[in-house]
N, C-alpha and C positions, 0 to 999 in steps of 0.2 A: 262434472267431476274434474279437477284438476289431473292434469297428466300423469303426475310422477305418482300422485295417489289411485289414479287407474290403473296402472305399471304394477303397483306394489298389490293390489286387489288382482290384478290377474296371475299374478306370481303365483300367491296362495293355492287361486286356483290348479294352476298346472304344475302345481308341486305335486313330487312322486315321492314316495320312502325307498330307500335306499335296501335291493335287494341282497345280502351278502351275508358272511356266517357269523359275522361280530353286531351285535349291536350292544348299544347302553343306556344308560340316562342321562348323558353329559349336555355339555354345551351344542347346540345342533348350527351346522353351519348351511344357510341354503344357494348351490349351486347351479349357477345355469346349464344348460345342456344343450345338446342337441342330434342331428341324426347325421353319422359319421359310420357307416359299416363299414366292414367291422370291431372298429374303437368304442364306437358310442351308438345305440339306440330306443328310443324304449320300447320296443316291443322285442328284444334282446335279452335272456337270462342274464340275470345282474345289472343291464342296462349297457351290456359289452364288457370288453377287456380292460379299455382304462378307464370306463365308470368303477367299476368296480376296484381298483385297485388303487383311485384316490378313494373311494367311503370305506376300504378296511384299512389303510396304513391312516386314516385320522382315525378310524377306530381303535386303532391300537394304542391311540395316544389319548381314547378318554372322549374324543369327539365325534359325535352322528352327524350326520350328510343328509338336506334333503335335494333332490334336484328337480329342475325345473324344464323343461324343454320348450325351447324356441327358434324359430331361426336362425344359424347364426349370427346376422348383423346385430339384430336385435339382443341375444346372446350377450353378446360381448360390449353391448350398450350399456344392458341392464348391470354388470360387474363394472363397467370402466365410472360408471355415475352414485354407483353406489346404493341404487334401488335393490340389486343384490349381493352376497359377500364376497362372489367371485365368480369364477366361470373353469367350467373343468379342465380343458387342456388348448394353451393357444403355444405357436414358436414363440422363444425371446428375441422379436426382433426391436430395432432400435424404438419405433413405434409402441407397440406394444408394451417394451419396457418403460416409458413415458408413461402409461396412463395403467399399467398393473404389475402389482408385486409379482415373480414369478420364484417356483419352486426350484428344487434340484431337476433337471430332465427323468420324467415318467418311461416317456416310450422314445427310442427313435422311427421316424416316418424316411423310412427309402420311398427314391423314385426312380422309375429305369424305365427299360424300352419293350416293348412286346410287338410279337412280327408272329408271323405263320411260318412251322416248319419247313413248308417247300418253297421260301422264298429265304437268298442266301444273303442274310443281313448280318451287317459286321459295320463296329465304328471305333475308332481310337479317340479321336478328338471331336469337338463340335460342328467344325466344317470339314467332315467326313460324312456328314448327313444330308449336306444339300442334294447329295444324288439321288436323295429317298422322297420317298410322300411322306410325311410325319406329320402326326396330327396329336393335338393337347387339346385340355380344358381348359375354355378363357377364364382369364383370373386369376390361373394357376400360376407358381415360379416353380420353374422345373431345376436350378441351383443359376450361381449370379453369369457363370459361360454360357449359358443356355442363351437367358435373358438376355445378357448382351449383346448376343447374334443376332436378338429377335430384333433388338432395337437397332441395330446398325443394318439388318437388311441382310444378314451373310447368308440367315436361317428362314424359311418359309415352312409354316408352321398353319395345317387348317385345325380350325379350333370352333368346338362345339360346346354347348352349355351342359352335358352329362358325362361322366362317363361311361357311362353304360351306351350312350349313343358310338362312342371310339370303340368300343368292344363290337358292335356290329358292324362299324366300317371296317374293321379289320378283318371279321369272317368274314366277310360279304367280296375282299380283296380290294376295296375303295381305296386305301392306304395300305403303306408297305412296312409302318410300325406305328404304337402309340405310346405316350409317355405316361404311367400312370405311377400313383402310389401299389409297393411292392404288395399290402396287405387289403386293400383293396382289392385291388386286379385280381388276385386270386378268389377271393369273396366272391366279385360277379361272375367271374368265370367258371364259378364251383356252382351259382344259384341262379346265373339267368341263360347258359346254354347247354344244349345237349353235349352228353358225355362224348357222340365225335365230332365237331365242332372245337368245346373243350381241349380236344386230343393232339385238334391241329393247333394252337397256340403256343409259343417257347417264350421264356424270359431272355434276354441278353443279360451276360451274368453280370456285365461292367455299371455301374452305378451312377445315376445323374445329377444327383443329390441325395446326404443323410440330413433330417431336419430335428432338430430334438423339440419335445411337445411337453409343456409345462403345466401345472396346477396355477392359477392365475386366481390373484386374487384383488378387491378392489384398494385403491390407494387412500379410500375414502373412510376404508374400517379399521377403528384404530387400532386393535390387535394382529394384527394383518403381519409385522416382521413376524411376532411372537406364534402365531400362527402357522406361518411358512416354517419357522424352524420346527415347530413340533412334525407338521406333515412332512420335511425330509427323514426325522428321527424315526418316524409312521413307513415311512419308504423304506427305509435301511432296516428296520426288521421285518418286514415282508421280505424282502429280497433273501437278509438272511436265512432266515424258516425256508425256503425253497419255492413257497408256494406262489410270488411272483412271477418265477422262470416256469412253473406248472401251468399260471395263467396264461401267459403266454404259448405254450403247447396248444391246450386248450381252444384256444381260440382260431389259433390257425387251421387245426382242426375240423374248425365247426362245432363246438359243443356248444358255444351260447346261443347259435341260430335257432329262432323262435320252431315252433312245432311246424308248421308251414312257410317256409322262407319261398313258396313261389319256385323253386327246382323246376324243372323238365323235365 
């Protein structure tokens, strides 16, 4: 079987229907996906916060959503080639904008620092952190100061391939902060440690990047501007209605966490 026709048969396959309070009988658009807690999951009521909130503002515009999950690379293979119609939510960056149509920004992704209560952490600037153990996820860009330190050597940065692995260095006191996404970190820390554990953790309130996360769709489908316009028109009356700013409550929350999210 040729590749892109294997691609396209397994799509099928791990297509899911879109869990949310609108549906129709329109035009069905099919979305990659993948596991981002707590943005995206499938084993997530409604499939997280901003699954759900690109399949009801195209709902509102008259279009059903199926998605598909895969790993990211592959994700975003399958929308940049055109074997799917898009891919739920990537940043606009210059890349990105080269190989996919992007929406109005859905969500913004903060990043910032997390340290333990009895350890007295404070930073203004970027090299104000060399005196610290800081530790990231490789792969990650924590905003363009960060990265440039990392690249000129200012910043020493240990870096592991989870974060969930950073959240135990950090209890464990291996490091003296970690740089995570704002709505993640709270996720792990709400569902993989005990409530005192938990208790000793603080955010630093200063901010190290806002990243905005778009509806991406492929450059290959020809409806694709016409598309993105309807799904901002889709955005802006969610938003209006209230019940965007509700999903977002929601979420941070914990309401879409599966019946057993694995807690303590």
């Amino acid at each position: 079987m040729a590749a892109a026709a294997k691609a396209i048969l397994l799509g099928f396959l791990f297509a899911v229907p879109v869990s949310g309070d609108t549906k129709g009988a329109g035009p069905v658009l099919r979305i990659t996906n993948g596991e981002w807690p707590p943005f995206t999951s499938k084993s997530f009521v409604h499939g997280g916060v901003l699954s759900r909130i690109v399949a009801e503002a195209f709902a509102l515009e008259g279009i059903d959503v199926r998605y598909g999950y895969f790993p990211w690379k592959r994700a975003y293979v399958y929308a940049k080639d055109g074997i799917w119609d898009g891919s739920v939510g990537w940043a606009p960056t210059p890349s990105h904008l080269r190989d996919l149509r992007m929406s109005d920004p859905i969500i913004q992704v903060d990043k910032a620092l997390y340290h333990l209560k009895s350890v007295p952490f404070d930073w203004k600037t970027i090299d104000d952190l060399r005196k610290w153990r800081i530790a990231g996820t490789a792969g990650y860009s924590y905003g363009a100061e960060w990265d440039q330190a990392v690249l000129e050597g200012r910043l020493k940065v240990e870096e592991v391939a989870l974060d969930e692995q950073n959240i135990e260095k950090l209890v464990s006191g291996r490091v003296d902060a970690v740089a995570m996404e704002v709505d993640v970190a709270e996720y792990l820390i709400r569902t993989r440690l005990s409530k005192a554990d938990a208790d000793r953790i603080v955010r630093h309130p200063r901010l190290l990047s806002s990243t905005p996360i778009c509806l991406s769709l492929s450059r290959k489908l020809r409806d694709a501007p016409a598309l993105i316009e309807r799904f901002n028109r889709g955005l802006a009356k969610l938003k209006a209605s209230g019940k965007y700013a509700r999903y977002l409550v929601e979420s941070r929350k914990g309401t879409y966490l599966p019946a057993d999210p694995g807690e303590k």
